[in-house]
C-alpha positions, 0 to 999 in steps of 0.5 A: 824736615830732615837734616843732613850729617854732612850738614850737621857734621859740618856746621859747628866747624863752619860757624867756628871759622866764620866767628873766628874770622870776625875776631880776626878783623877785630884785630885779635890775634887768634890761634886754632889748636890742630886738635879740639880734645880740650873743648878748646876752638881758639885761643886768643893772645891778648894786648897785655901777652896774657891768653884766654881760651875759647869754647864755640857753640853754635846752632843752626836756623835748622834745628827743632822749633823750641830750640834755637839757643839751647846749648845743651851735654856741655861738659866743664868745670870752671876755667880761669881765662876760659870763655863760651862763645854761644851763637843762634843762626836762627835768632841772630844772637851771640852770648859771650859767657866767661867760664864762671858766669855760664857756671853760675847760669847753667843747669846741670843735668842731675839724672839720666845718661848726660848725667853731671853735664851743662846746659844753657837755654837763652830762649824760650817760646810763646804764643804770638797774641795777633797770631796764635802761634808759637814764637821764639824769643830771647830771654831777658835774663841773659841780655846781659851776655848779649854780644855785638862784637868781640870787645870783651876780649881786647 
């Protein structure tokens, strides 16, 4: 299946405004910075006057089979007050990772042109055993970071 640019372009924009906007009915009090040069797409004020920051990565049901939760050539050091928002259209899950924990959980790419560079992959594949085929799953290990709702911010 080919994937359009005006669609992949316009994906993560499109699933930061909607996460954004379910904060928003949480009762968060969310501010988008006009440029995204810090790997910043919200920052949140919460109810004691103190400020965290947001990074959102998303994919979409589109992408390679395999794939739908690998978030990968994430550049960061770890951030105090810093979270990762991780989202899969396709397996309709959320991660909510504070800066230290997705450090202590990530890879880090030790050759090659993303060398230095953080990736996450909170699924994996297997052989359906009725079926045959390949089958996209979650991994348990990460169900810890699992995420109905944004009450890890309030």
């Amino acid at each position: 299946m080919s994937i359009s640019f005006r669609h992949t372009a316009g994906f993560g924009k499109r699933m930061e405004y909607y996460l954004i906007g379910k904060m928003l009915m949480e009762n968060l009090d969310c501010y988008t910075p006009l440029v995204d040069d810090h790997g910043v797409d919200c920052v949140i004020k919460k109810a004691d006057g103190t400020f965290i920051e947001i990074q959102i990565k998303a994919r979409s049901a589109v992408v390679n089979d395999g794939d739908a939760a690998l978030f990968s050539c994430i550049e960061h050091e770890l951030t105090p007050n810093f979270y990762f928002v991780f989202y899969s259209e396709r397996l309709k899950s959320m991660w909510i990772m504070s800066s230290e924990e997705f450090l202590s959980e990530c890879v880090t790419n030790k050759t090659g042109k993303n060398i230095g560079k953080r990736s996450i992959w909170f699924n994996g594949n297997r052989k359906n055993p009725k079926t045959g085929k390949k089958q996209e799953y979650r991994k348990e290990k990460y169900d810890k970071y699992l995420a109905k709702d944004f009450s890890r911010f309030h």
